[in-house]
N, C-alpha and C positions, 0 to 999 in steps of 0.2 A: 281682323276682317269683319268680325261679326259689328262692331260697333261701328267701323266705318259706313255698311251697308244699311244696316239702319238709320244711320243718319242720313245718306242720299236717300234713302226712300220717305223720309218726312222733312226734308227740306223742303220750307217752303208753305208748311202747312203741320203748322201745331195743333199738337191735341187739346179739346177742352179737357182744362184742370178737373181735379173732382174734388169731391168731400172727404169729410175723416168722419170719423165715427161721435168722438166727442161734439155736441155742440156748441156751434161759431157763434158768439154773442155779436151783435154789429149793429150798426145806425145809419139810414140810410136817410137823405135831404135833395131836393133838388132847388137848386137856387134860378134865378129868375129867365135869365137868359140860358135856361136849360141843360147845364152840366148838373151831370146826378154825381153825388158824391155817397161812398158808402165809407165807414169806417170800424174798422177791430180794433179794441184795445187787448195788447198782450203784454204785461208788466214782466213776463219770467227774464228778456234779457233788453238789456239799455239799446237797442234798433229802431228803427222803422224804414217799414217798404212802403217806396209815394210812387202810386202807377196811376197813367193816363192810357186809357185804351180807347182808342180810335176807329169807329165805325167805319171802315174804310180799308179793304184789300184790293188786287188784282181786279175781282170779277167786277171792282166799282169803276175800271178806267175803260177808258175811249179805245177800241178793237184796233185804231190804229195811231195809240200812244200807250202800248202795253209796258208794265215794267213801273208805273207813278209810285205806285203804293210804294214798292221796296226802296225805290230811289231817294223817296222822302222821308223812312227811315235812316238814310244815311246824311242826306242833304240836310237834315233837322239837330243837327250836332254842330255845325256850323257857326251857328252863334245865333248872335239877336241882336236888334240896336243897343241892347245895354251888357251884351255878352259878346267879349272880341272872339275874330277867327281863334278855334284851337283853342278854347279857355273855357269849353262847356265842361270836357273832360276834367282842368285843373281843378275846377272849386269841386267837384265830387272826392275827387283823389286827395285833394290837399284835407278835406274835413274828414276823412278815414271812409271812406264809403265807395261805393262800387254801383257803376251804371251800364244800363244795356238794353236792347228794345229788337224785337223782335216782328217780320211781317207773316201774313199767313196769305190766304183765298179771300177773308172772311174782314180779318182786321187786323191796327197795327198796333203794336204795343209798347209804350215804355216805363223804364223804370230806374229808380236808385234806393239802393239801401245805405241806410243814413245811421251814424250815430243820432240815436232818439235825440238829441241835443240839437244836430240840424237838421230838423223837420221842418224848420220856416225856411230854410234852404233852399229842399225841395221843390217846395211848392211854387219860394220866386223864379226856379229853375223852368218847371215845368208850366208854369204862366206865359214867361219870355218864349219858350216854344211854339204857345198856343195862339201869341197875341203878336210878338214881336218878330219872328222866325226871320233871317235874313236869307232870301229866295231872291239871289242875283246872279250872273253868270261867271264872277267868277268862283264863286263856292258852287256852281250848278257844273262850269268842267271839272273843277277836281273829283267831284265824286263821279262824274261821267268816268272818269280812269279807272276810280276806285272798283267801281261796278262792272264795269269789264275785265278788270284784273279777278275776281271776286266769280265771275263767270267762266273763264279761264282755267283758275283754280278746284271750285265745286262743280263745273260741270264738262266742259271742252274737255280737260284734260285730266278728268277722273274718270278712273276703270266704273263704267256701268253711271257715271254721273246724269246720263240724259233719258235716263230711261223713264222718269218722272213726266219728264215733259212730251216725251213719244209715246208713253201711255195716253195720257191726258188727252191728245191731240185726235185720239183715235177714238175715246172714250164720247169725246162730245164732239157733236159738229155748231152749237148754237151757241150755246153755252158758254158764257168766259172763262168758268174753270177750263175752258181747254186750250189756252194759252198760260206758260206760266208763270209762275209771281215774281220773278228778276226779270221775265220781261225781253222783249228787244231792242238790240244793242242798237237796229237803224231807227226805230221810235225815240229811242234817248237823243239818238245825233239828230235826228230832223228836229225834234221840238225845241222851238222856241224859248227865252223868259217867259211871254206871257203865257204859256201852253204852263208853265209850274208855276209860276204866280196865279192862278186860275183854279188849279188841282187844289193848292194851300188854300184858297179863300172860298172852295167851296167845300172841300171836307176836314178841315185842323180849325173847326168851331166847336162851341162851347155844347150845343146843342146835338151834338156830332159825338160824346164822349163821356165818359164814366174815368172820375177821378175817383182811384180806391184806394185805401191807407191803411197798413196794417202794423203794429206795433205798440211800442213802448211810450201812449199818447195819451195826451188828456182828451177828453172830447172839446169841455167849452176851448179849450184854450187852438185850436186843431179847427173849430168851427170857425173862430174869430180869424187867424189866417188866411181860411179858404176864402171867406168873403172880403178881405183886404186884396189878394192876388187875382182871385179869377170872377168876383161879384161885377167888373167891372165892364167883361171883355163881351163886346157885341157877339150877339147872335147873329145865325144868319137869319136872313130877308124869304130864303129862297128855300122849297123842299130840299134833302139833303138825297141826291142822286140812289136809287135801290132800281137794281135789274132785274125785272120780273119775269125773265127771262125761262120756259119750261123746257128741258130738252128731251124730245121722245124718246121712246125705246129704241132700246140697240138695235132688234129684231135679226138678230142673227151672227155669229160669234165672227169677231176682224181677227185678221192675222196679217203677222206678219212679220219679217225676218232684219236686224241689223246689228250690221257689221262695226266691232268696238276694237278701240285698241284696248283687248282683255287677252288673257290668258286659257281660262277657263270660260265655257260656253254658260250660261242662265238660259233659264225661263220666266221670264216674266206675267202674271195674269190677274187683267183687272176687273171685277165683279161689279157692275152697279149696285148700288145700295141703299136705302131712304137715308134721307137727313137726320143729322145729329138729333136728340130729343123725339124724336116718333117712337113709339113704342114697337115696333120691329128691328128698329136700331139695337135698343136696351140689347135684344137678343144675338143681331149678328154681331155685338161689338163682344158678346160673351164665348158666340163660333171661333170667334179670335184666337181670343184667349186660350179657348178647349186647343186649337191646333198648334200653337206655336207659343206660348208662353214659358219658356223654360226650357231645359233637356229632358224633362220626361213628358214635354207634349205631343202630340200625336204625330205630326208632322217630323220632328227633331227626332224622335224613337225609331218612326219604321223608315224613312227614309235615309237619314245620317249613321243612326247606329246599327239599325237590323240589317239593311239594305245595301249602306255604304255609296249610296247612289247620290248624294250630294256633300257639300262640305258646309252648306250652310241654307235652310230654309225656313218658312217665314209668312204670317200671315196678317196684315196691318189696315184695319177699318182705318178709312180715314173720318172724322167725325167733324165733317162739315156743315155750313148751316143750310145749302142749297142739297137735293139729292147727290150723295158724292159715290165712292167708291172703296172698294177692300181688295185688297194689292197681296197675290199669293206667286212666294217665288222660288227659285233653289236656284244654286249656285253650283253646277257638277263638280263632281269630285275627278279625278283624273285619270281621262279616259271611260266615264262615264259621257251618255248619249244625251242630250239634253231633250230628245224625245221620250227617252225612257223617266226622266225626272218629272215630265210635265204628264207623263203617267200615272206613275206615282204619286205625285200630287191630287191629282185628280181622285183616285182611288180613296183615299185618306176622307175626300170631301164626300165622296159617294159612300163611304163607312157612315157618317153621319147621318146623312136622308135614310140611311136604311135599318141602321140598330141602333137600340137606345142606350143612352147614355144610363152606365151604372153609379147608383148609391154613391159608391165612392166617389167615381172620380167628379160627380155632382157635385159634391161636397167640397171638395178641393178646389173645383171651379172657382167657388160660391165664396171659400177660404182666400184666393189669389183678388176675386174683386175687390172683398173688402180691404186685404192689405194696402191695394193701389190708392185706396182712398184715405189712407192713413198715410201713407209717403208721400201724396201727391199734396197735402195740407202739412208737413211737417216743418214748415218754414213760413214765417212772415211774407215771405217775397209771395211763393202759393196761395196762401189765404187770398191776399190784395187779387193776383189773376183771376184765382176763382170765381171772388165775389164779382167781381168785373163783368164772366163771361155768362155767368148765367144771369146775372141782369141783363146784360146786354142781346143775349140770345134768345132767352125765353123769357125776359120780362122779371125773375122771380130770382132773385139773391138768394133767397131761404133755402131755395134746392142746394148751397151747399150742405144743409144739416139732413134732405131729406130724398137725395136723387140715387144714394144707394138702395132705398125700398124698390125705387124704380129696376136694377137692376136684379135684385132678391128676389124679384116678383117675377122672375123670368125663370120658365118649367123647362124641365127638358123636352118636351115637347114644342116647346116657341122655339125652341135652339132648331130641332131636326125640320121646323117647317121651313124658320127661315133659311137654313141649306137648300132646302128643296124649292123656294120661291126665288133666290134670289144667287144663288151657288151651280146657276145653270149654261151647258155651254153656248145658248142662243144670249144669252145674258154678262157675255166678257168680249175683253180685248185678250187674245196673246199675243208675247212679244218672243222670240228669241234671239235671245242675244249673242252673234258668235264672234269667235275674232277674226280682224281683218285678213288674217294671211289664208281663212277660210274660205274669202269671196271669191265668186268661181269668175 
């Protein structure tokens, strides 16, 4: 249960990777028509991870062709004039390697991990994507199926699946985050070829993208590829589409009540928050933490264990690049009130604004930050995201070796303000969520 609900609550919306502790050696180039390449060399196992991360989410599409981004995650697998239908997957699989790409809010990402041996693999693979991509109707229905079967599955007909998206909706009214990243299933059906021939040629450019590589590589020999595959491929003509989109304050907490095929009642509540990288962020992404990270977080102790008053609760920053949101929830236990949960909750957060964070559990904080930044870099595939997103977010790759000071540098004092600025109830959405046989 617990891993299921975690993952509906970050569908859709990945977290920026982080750092490890040891320092990322790396080489960063940008070639002419504007793809920035960065590269790691890690000689300890015969790998490489070849990622192309694409400036390009949800909040980049037309209000009424929601759903591009995710679509052309799947649609992008299809092939290329020089890769038949169904045959992106075989050359990865047949050369021992494993592929997969992921979309967010923010941008799209893919990737393969290669025997270091085919590295030049990759990169033809990932070229034909950029340059070649076959964006015709009949690879545009199949994945039309794909994607509503996909929809279906994580959301229609998953216990508590749409809760992401009925947050979202309430949370913004201007804003694109408030439609979500899969998107509408009448937007897929109405648009046209040339509505995805249009999305591909004006965001799947060169100049649009950070190709990162990490592994078991030479440099020269790794540079001389890049510029054979992708030195070639036009840039665009045209600025690449960014919504400057501001959306105001809440100014006063929404609610409000639906009805799920569930068992157990939730409460759902969503906090505005600043954007990823603001230094108030650093802080509530550490409130996180202090609340819900583990079984002896504040959240999981007095409400799961001392209380009994839920079976599973929860509190998840989303670490967006626009001001996003931090998502605090429980799941009652049985025959518990889901008023009384969203009590409780509440109380837990009002603990925080009010007494301060002891020595200890400071410490542990500070001890659980840095481990995530040591797990979240413990693989080739991580490095390559990493380096990716904080280029691509904040301009500056190096914050993989140096964005934990950023959150080191956060007192318990920045913790109880940001509660108190930002963990307010004129400042959420609540949801609750009951079940059907509930609705009067």
């Amino acid at each position: 249960m617990n891993k299921l609900f975690f993952s509906i609550l970050l569908m859709g919306s990945l977290h920026f990777a982080n750092a490890q502790l040891n320092k990322i050696e790396f080489q960063e180039f940008t070639l002419d028509n504007g793809l920035h390449v960065i590269l790691h060399q890690d000689k300890t196992t015969p790998i490489v991870a070849v990622s192309v991360m694409y400036h390009v989410g949800s909040k980049n599409e037309n209000p009424e062709r929601t759903g591009f981004a995710h679509f052309f995650e799947h649609l992008l697998f299809e092939g290329s004039q020089n890769i038949g239908r169904g045959e992106y997957d075989k050359y990865v699989e047949s050369a021992g390697g494993t592929l997969n790409a992921n979309t967010s809010m923010d941008r799209t990402f893919y990737f393969e991990i290669l025997p270091s041996n085919q590295l030049e693999l990759g990169l033809w693979l990932e070229s034909e994507r950029m340059l070649h991509a076959k964006v015709e109707n009949v690879g545009i229905e199949t994945q039309r199926q794909v994607v509503k079967e996909e929809r279906r599955q994580r959301i229609d007909n998953q216990p508590y699946g749409s809760l992401l998206e009925e947050i979202m909706k309430r949370a913004y009214k201007v804003h694109p985050y408030r439609w979500p990243v899969i998107g509408s299933m009448a937007h897929l059906d109405a648009a046209q070829e040339s509505d995805y021939v249009n999305f591909y040629k004006d965001f799947y450019v060169p100049n649009n993208a950070i190709l990162s590589i990490a592994g078991d590589i030479d440099y020269d020999q790794a540079k001389a590829w890049i510029v054979k595959y992708f030195g070639d491929i036009p840039k665009s003509t045209k600025p690449v589409y960014r919504p400057d989109i501001v959306e105001p304050p809440l100014r006063g907490e929404v609610r409000d009540t639906i009805y799920d095929n569930i068992q157990l009642p939730a409460v759902i509540m969503a906090y505005r928050i600043p954007a990823a990288g603001t230094p108030d962020f650093y802080a509530v992404s550490m409130l996180g933490t202090l609340l819900s990270q583990g079984e002896s977080s504040r959240l999981h102790k007095a409400i799961v264990d001392d209380q009994q008053k839920a079976m599973f609760v929860g509190n998840f920053p989303l670490d967006t690049e626009d001001p996003g949101v931090s998502i605090a929830f429980g799941i009652c236990s049985l025959g518990s009130d889901v008023q009384d949960v969203e009590e409780a909750i509440s109380a837990e957060i009002d603990k925080v604004k009010s007494y301060a964070i002891s020595d200890d559990e400071f410490q542990k904080l500070r001890n659980q930050v840095e481990n995530d930044f040591v797990t979240a870099n413990s693989r080739v595939a991580g490095i390559a995201e990493s380096l990716a997103n904080y280029k691509m977010y904040y301009g500056d790759a190096n914050l993989i070796n140096t964005e934990l000071d950023r959150y080191l540098a956060v007192t318990k004092q920045d913790i109880m303000n940001a509660a108190k600025k930002y963990y307010t109830r004129t400042n959420r959405v609540v949801l609750h969520y009951l079940p059907k046989t509930a609705n009067p």
